[in-house]
Steps between C-alpha positions, in 0.01 A plus 500: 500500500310586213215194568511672846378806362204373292414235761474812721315809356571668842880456470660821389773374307845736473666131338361539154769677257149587297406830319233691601179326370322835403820648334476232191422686204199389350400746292857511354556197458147452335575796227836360441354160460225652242735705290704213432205275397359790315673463176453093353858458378672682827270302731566167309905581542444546845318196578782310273802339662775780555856429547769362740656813574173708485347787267702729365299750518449481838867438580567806330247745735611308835876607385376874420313520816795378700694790341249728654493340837914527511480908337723408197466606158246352262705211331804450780350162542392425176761186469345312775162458345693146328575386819151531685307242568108478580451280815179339664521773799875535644461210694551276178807708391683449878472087419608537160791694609576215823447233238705669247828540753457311784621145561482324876716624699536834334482766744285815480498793673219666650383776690414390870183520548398477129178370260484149635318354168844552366668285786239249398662531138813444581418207740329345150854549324691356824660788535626704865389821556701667718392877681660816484425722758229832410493794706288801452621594142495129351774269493839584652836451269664474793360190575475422141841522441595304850318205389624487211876551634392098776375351181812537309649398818354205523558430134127575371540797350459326192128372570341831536271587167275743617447791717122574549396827621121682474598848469211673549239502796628133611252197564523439790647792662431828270817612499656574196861543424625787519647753225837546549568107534345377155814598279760345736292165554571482094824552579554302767332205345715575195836493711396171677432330127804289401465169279167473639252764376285620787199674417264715677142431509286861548118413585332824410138389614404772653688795303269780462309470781667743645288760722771785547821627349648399179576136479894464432660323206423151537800249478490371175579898369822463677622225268487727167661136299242283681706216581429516861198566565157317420176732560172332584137719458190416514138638463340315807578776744457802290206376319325154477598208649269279289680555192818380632765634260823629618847539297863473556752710339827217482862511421584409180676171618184328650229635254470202304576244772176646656288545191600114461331410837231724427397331223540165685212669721262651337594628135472856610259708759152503410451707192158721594624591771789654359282713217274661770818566696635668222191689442490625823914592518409708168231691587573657837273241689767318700679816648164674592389160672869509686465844621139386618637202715797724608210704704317214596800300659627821653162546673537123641846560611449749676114415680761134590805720691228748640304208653829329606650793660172514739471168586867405562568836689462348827782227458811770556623441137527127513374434222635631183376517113671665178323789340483491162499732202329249301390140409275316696664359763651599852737315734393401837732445803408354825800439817693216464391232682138556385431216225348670207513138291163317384549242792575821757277652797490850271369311192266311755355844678487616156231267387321530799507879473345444144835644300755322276857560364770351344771398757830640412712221531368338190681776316891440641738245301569266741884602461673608677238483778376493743135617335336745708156458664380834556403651173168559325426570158146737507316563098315793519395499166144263548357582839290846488595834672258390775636111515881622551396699789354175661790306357685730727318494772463096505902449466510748825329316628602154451831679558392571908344157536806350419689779785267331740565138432848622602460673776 
């Protein structure tokens, strides 16, 4: 999809999970980048190998700054700076964790739809995915707690490792789980954890890109002995994707089963990276670059729903999308019975229309099934103000076309 894109400079692509191109922060990233070459001896430790488990220094400030993201006390945190570990973006954390606990045939648990690069991950590991069905406010213990109840039925209770939830501002959907069911997820997955340890995985990509409202606790506050919980962060939605550098704050237990793999990969994250990070977490350049982006992406969310509303108001409420309070990313729902797939007569019109997405159904588990065929992911966060509200009109369009094949 991406080759379809740059083959196609009139494509407007709403597939690309991108940041905006003009948002990167040059200029802060070039003053960060000169005050830590500045000084010989600093800029020679920088450019030096670093460590396995990642600077100190900078393991400290991402531990104080998640204190002030979760409103707690200078300090409350202070233990878990030990157990944080510097990542090449989040994306390398989620394998280290699937290669870490997961043999074939282990099950994990998902969110249905969720980020399908993780399904890929656990495909790697020969593991099954199975979905766990999301309404409005994220996933639903109910359902949770059901499919857990026909696996230990079935005798597989015991092959369940993970649960993996994004908590805030979902890819794909944008929904993010609500409040009042973070604490008793803990405790439900703390209730369902016999012999067999199961652990819940809490992708916090897109924490802090929220555009209204106080974002709630995240999960990982809810498990105050942090045996439960494994948080994943990174910097490639909030600031710069190019330096790729996340971190992942672990229970005790698998620390140095993943600092083992770690090594195996790489030796540790790359070292720069994580000095002008630092520098830019210290000095107030980070948040003032968030609260930047926060306005930007709120601009783009709303130019996408405003241009969607118009162009889909003649289809009697049809077709459906989520509206969300942050991220990048909205779900898109079509009738059943209208293929939304890459080898479907949407996906088809699309192209000819000049618009492209990411078809929903490569973000179900295929258990328990069936996948459904008549979702869309749409990225806002590329396109321009003026490109959404052709994206818009193009996928009404392609929309009718396909209405008339029909009829």
């Amino acid at each position: 999809m991406m080759q379809m894109a740059l083959a196609n400079p009139g494509l407007v692509s709403l597939a690309a999970g991108f940041v905006d191109q003009g948002s990167l922060p040059v200029e802060a990233a070039r003053r960060a980048i000169e005050g830590v070459l500045s000084e010989s001896v600093e800029g020679r430790r920088a450019l030096q190998y670093g460590t396995t488990i990642g600077d100190l220094q900078l393991r400290t400030h991402l531990i104080e700054q998640l204190e002030r993201n979760e409103h707690v006390p200078a300090g409350t945190f202070r233990e878990s700076v030990a157990r944080t570990v510097v990542t090449t973006g989040s994306q390398q954390l989620l394998y280290l964790i699937a290669e870490a606990l997961l043999d074939p045939g282990d099950i994990v648990l998902v969110e249905s739809p969720t980020y399908f690069v993780f399904l890929g991950v656990l495909e790697t590991r020969g593991a099954r995915a199975i979905g766990v069905e999301t309404d409005e406010g994220g996933l639903k213990l109910d359902a949770l707690e059901a499919t857990l109840q026909e696996l230990k039925a079935q005798g597989m209770l015991h092959r369940v490792k993970l649960l993996y939830t994004i908590t805030e501002h979902s890819n794909p959907t944008g929904i993010s789980l609500a409040e009042e069911r973070r604490k008793p997820l803990v405790e439900l997955i703390a209730r369902w954890s016999g012999e067999q340890k199961i652990l819940i995985l809490e992708d916090a990509a897109y924490r802090g890109l929220t555009y209204s409202d106080a974002e709630a606790p995240s999960v990982w506050r809810h498990d105050p002995e942090g045996e439960t919980v494994i948080l994943a962060r990174t910097f490639s939605k909030t600031f710069s994707p190019g330096f790729k550098t996340g971190y992942g704050v672990l229970p005790p237990a698998l620390l140095e089963t993943v600092l083992r793999l770690k090594g195996n990969h790489d030796f540790g994250s790359g070292h720069f990276a994580q000095q002008v990070l630092d520098r830019v977490l210290a000095d107030g350049t980070y948040e003032r670059h968030l609260a930047e982006l926060i306005g930007l992406y709120r601009r783009k969310r709303d130019v996408m729903l405003a241009a969607l509303d118009e162009h889909f108001a003649g289809f009697d409420g049809a077709v459906t999308w989520t509206r969300p309070k942050g991220g990048l990313f909205l779900w898109f729902t079509v009738p059943e019975g209208l293929d939304t797939g890459p080898d479907g007569p949407f996906f088809a019109r699309c192209l000819e229309e000049g618009v492209i997405y990411v078809p929903g159904a490569l973000a179900f588990a295929e258990s328990p099934g069936p996948v459904p065929r008549n979702h869309a992911r749409l990225c806002f966060g590329v396109p321009s103000e003026s490109e959404l509200v052709e994206g818009a009109r193009r996928l009404a369009a392609a929309y009718a076309g396909c209405l008339e094949t029909v009829a």
